[in-house]
C-alpha positions as CSV (number, residue, x, y, z in Angstrom):
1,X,-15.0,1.0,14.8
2,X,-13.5,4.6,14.3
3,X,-10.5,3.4,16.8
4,X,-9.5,1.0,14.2
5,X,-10.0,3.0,11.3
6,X,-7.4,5.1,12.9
7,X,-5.0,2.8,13.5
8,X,-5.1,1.5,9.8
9,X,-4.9,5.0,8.6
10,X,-1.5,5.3,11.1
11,X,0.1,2.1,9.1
12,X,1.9,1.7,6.2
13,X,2.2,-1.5,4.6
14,X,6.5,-1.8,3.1
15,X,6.3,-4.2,0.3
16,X,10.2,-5.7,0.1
17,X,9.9,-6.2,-3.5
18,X,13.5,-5.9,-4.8
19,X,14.3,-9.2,-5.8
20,X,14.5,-12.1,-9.0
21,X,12.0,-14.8,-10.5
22,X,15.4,-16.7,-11.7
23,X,14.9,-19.7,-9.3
24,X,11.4,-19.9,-11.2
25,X,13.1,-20.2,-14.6
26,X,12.3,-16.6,-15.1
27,X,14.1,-12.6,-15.7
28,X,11.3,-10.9,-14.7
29,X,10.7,-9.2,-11.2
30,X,9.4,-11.7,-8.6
31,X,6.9,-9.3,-7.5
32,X,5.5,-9.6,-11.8
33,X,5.6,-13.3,-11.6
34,X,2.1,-14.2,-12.4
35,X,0.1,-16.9,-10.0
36,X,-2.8,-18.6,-11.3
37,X,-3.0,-15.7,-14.3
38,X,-2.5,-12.9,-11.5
39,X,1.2,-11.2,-10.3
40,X,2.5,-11.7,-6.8
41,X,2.3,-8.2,-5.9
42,X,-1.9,-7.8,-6.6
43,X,-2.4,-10.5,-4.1
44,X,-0.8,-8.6,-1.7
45,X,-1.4,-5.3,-2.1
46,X,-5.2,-6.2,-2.6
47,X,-5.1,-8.2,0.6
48,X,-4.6,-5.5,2.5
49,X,-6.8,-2.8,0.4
50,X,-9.5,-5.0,1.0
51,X,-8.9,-5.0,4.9
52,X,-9.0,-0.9,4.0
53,X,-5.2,-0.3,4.4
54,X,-4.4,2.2,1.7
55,X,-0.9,3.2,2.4
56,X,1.8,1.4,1.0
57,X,5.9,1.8,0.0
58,X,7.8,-0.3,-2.3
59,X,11.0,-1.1,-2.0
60,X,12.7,-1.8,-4.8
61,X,16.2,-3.0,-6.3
62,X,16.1,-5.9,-9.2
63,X,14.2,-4.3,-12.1
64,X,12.2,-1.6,-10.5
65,X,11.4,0.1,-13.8
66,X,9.1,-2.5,-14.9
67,X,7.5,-2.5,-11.2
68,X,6.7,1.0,-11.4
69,X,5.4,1.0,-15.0
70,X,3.1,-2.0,-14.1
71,X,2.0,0.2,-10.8
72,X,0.9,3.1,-13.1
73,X,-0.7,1.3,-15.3
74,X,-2.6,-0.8,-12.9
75,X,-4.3,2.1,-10.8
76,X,-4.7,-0.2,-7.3
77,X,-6.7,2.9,-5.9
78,X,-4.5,3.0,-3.1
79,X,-1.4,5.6,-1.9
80,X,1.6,4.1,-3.4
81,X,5.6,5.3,-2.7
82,X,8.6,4.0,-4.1
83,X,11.9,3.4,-3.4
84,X,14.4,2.3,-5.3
85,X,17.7,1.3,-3.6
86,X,21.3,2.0,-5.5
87,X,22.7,-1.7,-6.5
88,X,25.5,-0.4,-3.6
89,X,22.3,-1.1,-1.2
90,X,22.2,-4.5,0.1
91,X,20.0,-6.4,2.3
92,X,16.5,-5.5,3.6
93,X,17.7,-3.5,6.7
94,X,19.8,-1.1,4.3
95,X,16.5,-0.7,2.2
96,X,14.6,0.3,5.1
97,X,17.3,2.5,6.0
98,X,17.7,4.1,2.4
99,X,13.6,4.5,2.4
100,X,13.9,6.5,5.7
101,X,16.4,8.6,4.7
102,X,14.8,9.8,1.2
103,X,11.3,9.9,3.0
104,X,9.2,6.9,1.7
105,X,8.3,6.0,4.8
106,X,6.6,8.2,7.2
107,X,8.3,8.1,10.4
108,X,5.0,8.7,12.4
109,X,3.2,5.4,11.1
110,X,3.5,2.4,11.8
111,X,4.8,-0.3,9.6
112,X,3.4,-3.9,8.4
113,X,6.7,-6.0,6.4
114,X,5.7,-8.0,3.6
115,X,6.8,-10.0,0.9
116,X,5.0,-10.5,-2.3
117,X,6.3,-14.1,-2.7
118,X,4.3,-15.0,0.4
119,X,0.6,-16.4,0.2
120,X,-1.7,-15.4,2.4
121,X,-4.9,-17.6,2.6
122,X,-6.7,-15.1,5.5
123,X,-8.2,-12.4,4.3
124,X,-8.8,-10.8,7.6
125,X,-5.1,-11.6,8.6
126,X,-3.8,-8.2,8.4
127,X,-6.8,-6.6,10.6
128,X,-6.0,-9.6,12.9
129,X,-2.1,-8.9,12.9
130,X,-2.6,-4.9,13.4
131,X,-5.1,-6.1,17.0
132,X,-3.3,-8.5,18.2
133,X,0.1,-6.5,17.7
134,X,-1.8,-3.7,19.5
135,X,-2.9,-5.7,22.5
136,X,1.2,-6.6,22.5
137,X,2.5,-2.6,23.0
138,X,-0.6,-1.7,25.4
139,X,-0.1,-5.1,27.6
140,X,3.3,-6.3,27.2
141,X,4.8,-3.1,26.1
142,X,6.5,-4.3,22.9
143,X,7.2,-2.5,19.8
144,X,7.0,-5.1,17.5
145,X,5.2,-8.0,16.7
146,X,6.6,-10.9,14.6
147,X,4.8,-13.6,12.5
148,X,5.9,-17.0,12.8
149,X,4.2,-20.5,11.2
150,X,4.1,-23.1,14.2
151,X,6.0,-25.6,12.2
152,X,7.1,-26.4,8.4
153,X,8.0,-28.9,6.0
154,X,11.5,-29.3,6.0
155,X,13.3,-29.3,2.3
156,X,15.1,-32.5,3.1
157,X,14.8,-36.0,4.1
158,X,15.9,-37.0,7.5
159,X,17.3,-40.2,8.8
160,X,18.6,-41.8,11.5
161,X,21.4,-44.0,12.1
162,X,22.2,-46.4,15.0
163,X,26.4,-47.0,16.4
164,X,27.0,-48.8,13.2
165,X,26.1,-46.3,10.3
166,X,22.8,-48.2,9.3
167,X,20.5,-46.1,8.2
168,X,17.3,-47.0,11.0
169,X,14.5,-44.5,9.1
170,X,14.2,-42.1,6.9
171,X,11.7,-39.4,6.1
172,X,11.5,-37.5,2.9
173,X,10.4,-33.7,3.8
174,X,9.3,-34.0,6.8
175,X,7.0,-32.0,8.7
176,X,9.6,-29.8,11.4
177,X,7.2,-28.8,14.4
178,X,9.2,-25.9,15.5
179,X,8.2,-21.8,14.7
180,X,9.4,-20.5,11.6
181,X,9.6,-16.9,10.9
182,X,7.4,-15.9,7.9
183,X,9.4,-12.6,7.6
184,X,6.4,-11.1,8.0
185,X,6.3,-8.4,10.8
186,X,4.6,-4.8,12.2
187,X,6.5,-2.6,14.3
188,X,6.0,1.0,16.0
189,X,7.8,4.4,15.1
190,X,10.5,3.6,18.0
191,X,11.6,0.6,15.6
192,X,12.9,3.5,13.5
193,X,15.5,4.9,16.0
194,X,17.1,0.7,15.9
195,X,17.2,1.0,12.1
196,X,18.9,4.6,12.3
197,X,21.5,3.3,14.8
198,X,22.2,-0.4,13.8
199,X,22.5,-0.4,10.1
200,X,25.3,0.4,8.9
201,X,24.3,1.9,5.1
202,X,28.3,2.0,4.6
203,X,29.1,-1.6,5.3
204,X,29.8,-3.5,2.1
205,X,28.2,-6.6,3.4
206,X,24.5,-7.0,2.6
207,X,22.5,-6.5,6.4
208,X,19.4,-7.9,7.0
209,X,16.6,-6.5,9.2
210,X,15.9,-10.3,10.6
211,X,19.5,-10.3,11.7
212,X,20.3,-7.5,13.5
213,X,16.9,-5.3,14.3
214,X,14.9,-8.7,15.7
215,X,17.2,-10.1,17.4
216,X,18.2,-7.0,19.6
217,X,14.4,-6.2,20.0
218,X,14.0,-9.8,21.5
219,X,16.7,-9.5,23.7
220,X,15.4,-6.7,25.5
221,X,12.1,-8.2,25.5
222,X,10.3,-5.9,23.1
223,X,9.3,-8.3,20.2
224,X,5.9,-10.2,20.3
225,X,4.7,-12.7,18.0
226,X,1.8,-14.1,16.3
227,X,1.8,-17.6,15.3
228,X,-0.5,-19.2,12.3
229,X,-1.3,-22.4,11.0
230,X,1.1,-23.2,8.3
231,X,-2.2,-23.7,6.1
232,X,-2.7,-20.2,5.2
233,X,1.0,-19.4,4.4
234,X,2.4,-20.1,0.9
235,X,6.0,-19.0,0.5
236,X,7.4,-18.9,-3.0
237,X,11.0,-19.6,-3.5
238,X,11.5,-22.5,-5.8
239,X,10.3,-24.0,-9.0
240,X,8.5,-26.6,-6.9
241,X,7.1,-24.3,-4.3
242,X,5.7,-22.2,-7.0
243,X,4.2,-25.4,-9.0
244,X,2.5,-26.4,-5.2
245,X,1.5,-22.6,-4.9
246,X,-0.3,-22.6,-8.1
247,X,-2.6,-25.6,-7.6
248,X,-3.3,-24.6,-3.4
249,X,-4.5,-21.3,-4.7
250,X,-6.4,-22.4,-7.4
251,X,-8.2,-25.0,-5.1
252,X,-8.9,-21.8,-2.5
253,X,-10.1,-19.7,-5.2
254,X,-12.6,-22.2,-6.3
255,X,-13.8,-22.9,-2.8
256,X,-14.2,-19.3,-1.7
257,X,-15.6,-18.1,-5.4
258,X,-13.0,-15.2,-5.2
């Protein structure tokens, strides 16, 4: 029990909370966006409090002042950094970059990725994540661990169409069994020395820590992954997935009396 206590104490969860609600009709942060009466980023910082993490660091861009004051005000009861990246600062692999190089994150510790716009019906996910991600370095010897859904719903309908350009079915949204990346992710402290040498913080193209830090990792065979059932992730990045989000939730709420 003490062994995991210790490894919870070496993590730090990064909240990537820079962006906009403006796809939900909205100005405000997406992190403030309120979800059955709540905002996005209580579910997710108390997810992991309640699994006894209590080190996080915000990263923030769109409206950060707002963030912050609601942060102060709110008193989570937890250790709370923040970074703000300059607006020249774009894509999530410059604002881990920026947050190493003015100190928010701890290069000793570990790091859990997450967004506030995902859902996350597990409570014990992130104590599940931080084991099985463990059993990945001493095993396998990977330094990262990535979170991937076994399949989705695809936005679209499908069809198919024989030689002559009739239309032989067609599926609206279909159910795409194929893993999709949550964005979710924990890697060690050698993830930091990737960061330091593969983004560029004087680009002037936004670059993206899925694009250029996972991919090299899995080429050289150092990424491991976790799949879940797509029941217990919500991602929030429409108007209609945030309509859906608010009735799933309520519906787990009621069930589990949380």
């Amino acid at each position: 029990m003490d062994d995991i206590k210790d490894e919870i104490e070496n993590t730090q969860i990064v909240v990537l909370a820079g962006g906009a609600a403006k796809r939900m009709g909205s100005n405000e942060p997406k992190a403030l966006l309120k979800l059955n009466g709540k905002p996005l980023i209580d579910y997710c910082i108390e997810l992991y409090k309640n699994c006894g993490f209590k080190n996080f660091v915000l990263l923030l861009g769109y409206k950060s002042n707002e963030i912050k004051k609601y942060i102060e005000e709110k008193k989570f009861g937890v250790n709370i950094k923040i970074s703000v990246e300059p607006d020249t600062c774009k894509g999530k692999g410059k604002a881990l970059k920026y947050a190493l190089q003015n100190g928010s994150l701890d290069k000793n510790k570990r790091v859990i990725i997450h967004f506030p716009d995902d859902v996350l019906l597990d409570k014990r996910l992130p104590i599940r994540l931080l084991l099985h991600h463990l059993h990945g370095v001493e095993t396998l010897h990977t330094v990262a661990t990535n979170v991937f859904v076994s399949g989705t719903f695809y936005p679209f309908g499908t069809g198919e169409i024989d030689n002559r350009g009739i239309v032989t079915t067609f599926i609206e949204k279909p159910f795409i069994d194929k893993l999709t990346n949550t964005g979710m992710c924990i890697f060690e402290p050698e993830v930091y020395e990737y960061i330091e040498k593969l983004i560029d913080m004087n680009s002037k193209e936004p670059i993206e820590f899925e694009k250029t830090i996972l991919p090299k990792l899995a080429s050289e065979r150092k990424l491991y992954s976790m799949v879940l059932s797509p029941d217990i992730w919500i991602s929030i990045n429409t108007q209609k997935e945030y309509e859906d989000a608010e009735k799933i939730v309520s519906n787990y709420l009621k069930l589990n009396k949380t």
